[in-house]
C-alpha positions as CSV (number, residue, x, y, z in Angstrom):
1,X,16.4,-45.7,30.6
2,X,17.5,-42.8,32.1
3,X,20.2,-42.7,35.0
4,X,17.8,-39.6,36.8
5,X,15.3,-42.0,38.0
6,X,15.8,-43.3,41.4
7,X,16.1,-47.7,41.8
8,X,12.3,-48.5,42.7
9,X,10.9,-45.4,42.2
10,X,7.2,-46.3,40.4
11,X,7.2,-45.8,36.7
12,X,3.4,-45.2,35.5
13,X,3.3,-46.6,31.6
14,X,0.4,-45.7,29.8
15,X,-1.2,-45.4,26.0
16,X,0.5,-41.8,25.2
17,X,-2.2,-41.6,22.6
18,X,-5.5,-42.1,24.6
19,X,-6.7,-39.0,26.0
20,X,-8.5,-41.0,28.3
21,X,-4.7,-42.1,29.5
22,X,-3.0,-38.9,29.0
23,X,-6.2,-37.0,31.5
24,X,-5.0,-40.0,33.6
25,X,-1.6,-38.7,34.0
26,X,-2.5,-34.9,34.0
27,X,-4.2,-36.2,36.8
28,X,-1.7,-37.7,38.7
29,X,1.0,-35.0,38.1
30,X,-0.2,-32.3,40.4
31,X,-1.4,-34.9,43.1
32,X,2.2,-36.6,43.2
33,X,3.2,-33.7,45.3
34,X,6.1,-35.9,46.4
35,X,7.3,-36.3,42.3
36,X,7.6,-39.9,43.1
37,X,6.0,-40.9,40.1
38,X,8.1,-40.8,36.6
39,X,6.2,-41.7,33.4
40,X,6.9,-43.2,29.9
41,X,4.1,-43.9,26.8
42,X,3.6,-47.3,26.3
43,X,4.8,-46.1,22.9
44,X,8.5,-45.5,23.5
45,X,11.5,-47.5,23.7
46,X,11.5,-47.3,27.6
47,X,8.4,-49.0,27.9
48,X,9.5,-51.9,25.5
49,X,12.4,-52.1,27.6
50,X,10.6,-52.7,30.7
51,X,7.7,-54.7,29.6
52,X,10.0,-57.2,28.3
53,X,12.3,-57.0,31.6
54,X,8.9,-57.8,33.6
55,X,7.7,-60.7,30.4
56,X,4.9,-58.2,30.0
57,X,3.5,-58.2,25.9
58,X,5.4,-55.4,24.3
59,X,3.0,-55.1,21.6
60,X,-0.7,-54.4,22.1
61,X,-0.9,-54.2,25.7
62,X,-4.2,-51.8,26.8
63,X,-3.5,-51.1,30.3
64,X,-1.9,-48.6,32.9
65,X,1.2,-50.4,34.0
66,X,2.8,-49.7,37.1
67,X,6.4,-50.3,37.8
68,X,7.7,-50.7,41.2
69,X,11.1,-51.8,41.9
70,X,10.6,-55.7,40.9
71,X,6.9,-55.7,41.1
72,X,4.5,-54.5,38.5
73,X,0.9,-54.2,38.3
74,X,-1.3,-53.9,35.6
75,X,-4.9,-53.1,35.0
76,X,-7.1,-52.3,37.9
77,X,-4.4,-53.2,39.9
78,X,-2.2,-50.9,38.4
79,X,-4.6,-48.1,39.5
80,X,-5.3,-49.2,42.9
81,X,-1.4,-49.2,43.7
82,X,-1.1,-45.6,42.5
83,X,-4.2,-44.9,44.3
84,X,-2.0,-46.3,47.9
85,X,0.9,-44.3,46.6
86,X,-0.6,-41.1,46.5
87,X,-2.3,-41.5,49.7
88,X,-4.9,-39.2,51.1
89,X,-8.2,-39.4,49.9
90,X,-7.0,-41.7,47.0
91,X,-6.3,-44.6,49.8
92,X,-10.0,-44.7,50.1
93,X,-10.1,-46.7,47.0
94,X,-7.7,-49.2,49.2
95,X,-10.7,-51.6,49.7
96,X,-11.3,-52.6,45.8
97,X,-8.4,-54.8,46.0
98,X,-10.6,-57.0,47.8
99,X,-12.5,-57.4,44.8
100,X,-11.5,-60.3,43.1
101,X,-9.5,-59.5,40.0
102,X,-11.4,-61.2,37.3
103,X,-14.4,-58.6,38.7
104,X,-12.3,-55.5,39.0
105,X,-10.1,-56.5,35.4
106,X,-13.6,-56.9,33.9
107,X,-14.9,-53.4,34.4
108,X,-11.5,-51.6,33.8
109,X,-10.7,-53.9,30.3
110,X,-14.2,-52.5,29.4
111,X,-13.1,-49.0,29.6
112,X,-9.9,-50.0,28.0
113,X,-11.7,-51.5,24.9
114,X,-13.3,-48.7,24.2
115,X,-11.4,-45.6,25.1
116,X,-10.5,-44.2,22.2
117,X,-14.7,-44.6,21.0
118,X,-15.5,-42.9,24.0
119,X,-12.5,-40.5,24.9
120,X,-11.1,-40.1,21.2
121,X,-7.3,-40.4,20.3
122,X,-4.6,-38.4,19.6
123,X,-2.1,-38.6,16.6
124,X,0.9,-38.6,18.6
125,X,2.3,-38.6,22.4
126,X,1.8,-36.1,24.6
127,X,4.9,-33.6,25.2
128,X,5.7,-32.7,28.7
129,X,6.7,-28.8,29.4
130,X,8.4,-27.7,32.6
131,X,9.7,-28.9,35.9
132,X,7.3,-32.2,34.8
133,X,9.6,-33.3,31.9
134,X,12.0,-34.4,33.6
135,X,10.0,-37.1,35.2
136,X,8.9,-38.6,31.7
137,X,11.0,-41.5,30.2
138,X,12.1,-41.4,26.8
């Protein structure tokens, strides 16, 4: 991994050939006006590093993954803690967490299943240009 990113600094992992993933994290760029986030494709050998480090699958896995320091969160709870990160407006979605998991898991791996149907797919991972780049893993 690379030496640039900070220790704990939250590491968004995500399907770098979804579009519905990749309009996830076009998203979050320009609101991370603090560039706390960095960002690898679920794809790449970064995120095999780290799912294994965390005894997440390394093969298969449909989800946003979050990595925080020790913690990670996956699935709808992946989203909720980015949500808290960014703060603002997207704290509002704060309150889901009381959802039980099973509920909020249940709607979010129904998206996941089919997001390519519904979203389409791409043939390879998205290339960062810019000040961004720096802030995606490889």
């Amino acid at each position: 991994m690379s030496a640039d990113v900070p220790d704990g600094a939250p590491i968004v992992l995500f399907d770098g050939v979804c579009n519905l993933c990749n309009g996830f994290v076009q998203f979050l760029v320009p609101r991370d006006t603090d560039e706390q986030f960095y960002f690898a494709s679920l794809q790449s050998d970064v995120a095999t590093e780290l799912l294994a480090e965390h005894d997440l699958p390394t093969d298969d896995l449909e989800s946003i993954v979050l990595i925080e320091g020790d913690d990670c969160y996956v699935k709808s709870a992946a989203v909720l803690r980015i949500a808290q990160l960014l703060g603002g407006v997207y704290a509002l979605l704060g309150p889901f967490r009381y959802l039980p998991r099973p509920i909020r898991d249940l709607a979010y791996e129904l998206v996941a299943a089919n997001r390519y149907r519904l979203f389409g797919k791409k043939e390879q991972c998205m290339m960062p240009t810019g000040d961004v780049r720096s802030r995606f893993l490889e």
